[in-house]
Backbone bond lengths (Angstrom), bond angles and torsions (degrees), N, CA, C in turn:
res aa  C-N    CA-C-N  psi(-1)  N-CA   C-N-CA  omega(-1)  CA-C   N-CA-C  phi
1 X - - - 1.451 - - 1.530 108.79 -
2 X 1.175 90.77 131.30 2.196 100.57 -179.14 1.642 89.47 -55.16
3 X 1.253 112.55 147.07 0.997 143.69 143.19 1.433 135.34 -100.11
4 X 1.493 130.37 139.75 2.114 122.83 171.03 1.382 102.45 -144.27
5 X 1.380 113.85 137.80 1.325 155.92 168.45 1.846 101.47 -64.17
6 X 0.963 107.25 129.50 1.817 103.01 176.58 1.541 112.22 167.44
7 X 1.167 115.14 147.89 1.843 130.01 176.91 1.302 89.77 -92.37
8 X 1.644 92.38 143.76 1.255 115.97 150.19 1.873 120.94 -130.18
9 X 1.196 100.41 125.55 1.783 103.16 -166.85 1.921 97.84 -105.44
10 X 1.164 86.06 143.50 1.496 120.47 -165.43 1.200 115.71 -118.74
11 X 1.311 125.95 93.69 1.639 125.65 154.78 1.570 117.33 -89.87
12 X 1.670 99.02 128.79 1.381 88.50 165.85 2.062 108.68 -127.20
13 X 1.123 94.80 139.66 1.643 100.38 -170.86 1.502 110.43 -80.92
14 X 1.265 112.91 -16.59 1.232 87.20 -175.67 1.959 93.41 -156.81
15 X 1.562 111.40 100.45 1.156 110.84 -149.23 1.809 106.03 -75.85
16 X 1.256 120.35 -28.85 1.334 147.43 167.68 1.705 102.89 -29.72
17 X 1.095 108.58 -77.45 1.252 128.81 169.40 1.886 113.69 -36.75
18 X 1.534 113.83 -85.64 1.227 110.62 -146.67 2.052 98.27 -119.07
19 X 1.239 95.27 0.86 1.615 116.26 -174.84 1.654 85.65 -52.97
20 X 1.154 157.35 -66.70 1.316 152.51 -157.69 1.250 109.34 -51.74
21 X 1.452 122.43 -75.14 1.466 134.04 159.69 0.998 103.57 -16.04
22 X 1.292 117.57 -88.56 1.344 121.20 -171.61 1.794 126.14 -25.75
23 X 1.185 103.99 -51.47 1.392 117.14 164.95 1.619 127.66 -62.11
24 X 1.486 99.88 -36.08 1.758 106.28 -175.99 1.834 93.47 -85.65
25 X 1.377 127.82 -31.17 1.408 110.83 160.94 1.754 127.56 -40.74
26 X 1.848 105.48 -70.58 0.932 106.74 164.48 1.369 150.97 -33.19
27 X 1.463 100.23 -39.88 1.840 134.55 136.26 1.336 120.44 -17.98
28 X 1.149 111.61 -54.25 1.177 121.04 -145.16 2.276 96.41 -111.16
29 X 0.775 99.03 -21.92 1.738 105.99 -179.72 1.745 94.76 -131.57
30 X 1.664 107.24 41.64 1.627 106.01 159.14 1.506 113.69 -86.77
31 X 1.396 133.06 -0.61 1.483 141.28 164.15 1.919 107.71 -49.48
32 X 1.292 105.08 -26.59 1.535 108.67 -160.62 1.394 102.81 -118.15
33 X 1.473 117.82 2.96 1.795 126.76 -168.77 1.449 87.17 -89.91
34 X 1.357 120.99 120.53 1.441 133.55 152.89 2.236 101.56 -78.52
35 X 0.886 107.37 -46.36 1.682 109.77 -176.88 1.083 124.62 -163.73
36 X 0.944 129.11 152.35 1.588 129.98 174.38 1.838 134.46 -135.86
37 X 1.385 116.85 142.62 1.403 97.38 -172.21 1.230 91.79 -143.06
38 X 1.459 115.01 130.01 1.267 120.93 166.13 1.405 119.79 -121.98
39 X 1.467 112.65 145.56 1.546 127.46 -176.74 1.434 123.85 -116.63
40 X 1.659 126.22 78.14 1.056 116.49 -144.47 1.952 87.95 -76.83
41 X 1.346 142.37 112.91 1.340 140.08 146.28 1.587 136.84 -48.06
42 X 1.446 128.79 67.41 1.132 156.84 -135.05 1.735 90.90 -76.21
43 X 0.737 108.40 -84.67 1.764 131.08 -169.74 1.981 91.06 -44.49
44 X 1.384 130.56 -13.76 1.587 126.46 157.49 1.161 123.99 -121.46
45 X 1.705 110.96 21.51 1.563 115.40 -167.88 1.409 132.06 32.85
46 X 1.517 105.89 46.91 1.627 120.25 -166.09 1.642 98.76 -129.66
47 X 1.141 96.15 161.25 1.588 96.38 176.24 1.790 105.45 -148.09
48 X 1.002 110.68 150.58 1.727 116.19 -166.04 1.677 109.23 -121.33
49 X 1.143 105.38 141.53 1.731 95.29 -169.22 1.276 104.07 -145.14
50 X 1.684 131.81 98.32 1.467 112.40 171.14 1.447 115.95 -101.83
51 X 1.162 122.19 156.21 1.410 135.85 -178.22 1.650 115.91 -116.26
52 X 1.010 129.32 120.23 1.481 134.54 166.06 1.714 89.71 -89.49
53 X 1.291 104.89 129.66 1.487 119.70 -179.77 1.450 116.92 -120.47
54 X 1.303 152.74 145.83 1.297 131.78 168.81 2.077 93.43 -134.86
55 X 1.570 119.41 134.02 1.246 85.25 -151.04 1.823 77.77 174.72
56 X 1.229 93.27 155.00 2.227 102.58 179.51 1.781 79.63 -77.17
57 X 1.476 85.31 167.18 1.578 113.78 178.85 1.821 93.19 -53.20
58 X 1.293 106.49 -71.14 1.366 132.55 -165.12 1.604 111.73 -28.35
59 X 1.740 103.19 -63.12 1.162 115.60 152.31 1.840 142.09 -13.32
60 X 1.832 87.51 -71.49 1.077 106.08 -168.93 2.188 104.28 -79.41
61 X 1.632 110.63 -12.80 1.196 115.47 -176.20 1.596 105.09 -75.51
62 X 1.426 102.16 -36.53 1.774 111.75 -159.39 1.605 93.23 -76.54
63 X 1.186 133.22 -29.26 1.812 142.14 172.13 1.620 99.70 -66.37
64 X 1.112 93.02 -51.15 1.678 85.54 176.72 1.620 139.13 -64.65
65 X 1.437 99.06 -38.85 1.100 135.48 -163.49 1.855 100.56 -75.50
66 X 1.411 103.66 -46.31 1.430 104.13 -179.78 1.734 107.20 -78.34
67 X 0.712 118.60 -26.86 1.668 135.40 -154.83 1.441 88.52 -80.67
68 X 1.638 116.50 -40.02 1.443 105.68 -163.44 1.692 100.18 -91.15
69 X 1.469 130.43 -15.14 0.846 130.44 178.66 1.739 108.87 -64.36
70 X 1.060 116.95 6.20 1.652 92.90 179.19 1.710 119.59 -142.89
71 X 1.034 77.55 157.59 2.047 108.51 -148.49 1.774 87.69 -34.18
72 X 1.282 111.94 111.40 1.213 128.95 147.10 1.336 102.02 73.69
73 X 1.485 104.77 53.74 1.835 99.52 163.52 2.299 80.53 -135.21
74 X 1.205 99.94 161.96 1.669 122.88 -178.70 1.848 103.10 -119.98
75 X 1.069 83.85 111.68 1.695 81.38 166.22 1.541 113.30 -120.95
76 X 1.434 128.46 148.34 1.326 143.47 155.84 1.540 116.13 -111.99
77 X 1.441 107.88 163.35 1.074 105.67 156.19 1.844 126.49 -168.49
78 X 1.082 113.55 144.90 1.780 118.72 -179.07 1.164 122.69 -113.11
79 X 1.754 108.34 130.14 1.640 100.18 175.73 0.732 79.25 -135.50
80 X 1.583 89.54 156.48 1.757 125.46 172.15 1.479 97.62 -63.66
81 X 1.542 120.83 152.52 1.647 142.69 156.28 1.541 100.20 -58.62
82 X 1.241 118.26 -42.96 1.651 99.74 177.11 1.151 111.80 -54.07
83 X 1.842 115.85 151.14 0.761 113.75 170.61 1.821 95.50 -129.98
84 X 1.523 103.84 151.96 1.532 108.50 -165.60 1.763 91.49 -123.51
85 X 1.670 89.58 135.83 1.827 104.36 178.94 1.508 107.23 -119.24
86 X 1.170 114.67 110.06 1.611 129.42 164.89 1.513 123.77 -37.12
């Protein structure tokens, strides 16, 4: 199965709110988390979250895909053109 290497950056606006989710997602598709760093930004009630992922497209879409579904978090994301086979 193809494999891709890629960040995904995470804003969340309002961590109070959806900051949990957010975490029990990540939780939950940590099989494909190469690392993580988060910056919760106090003084703008924002919090920043990047992910090094290594992971099928599919994978890395369904992490995304839910993550972006909820109220006031921003997700992006970049993969490398390589593609890596197991």
């Amino acid at each position: 199965m193809e494999k891709r290497i890629g960040v995904i950056g995470i804003v969340v606006d309002c961590p109070e709110e959806s900051g949990q989710t957010v975490s029990q997602y990540i939780s939950e598709y940590s099989s494909i988390i190469v690392g993580r760093m988060g910056v919760p930004y106090r003084k703008r009630n924002i919090s920043v979250i990047s992910l090094i992922v290594e992971g099928t497209t599919d994978e890395i879409g369904a992490l995304t895909g839910k993550l972006g579904k909820l109220n006031g978090v921003t997700v992006k994301s970049a993969l490398t053109s390589k593609k890596i086979v197991d």
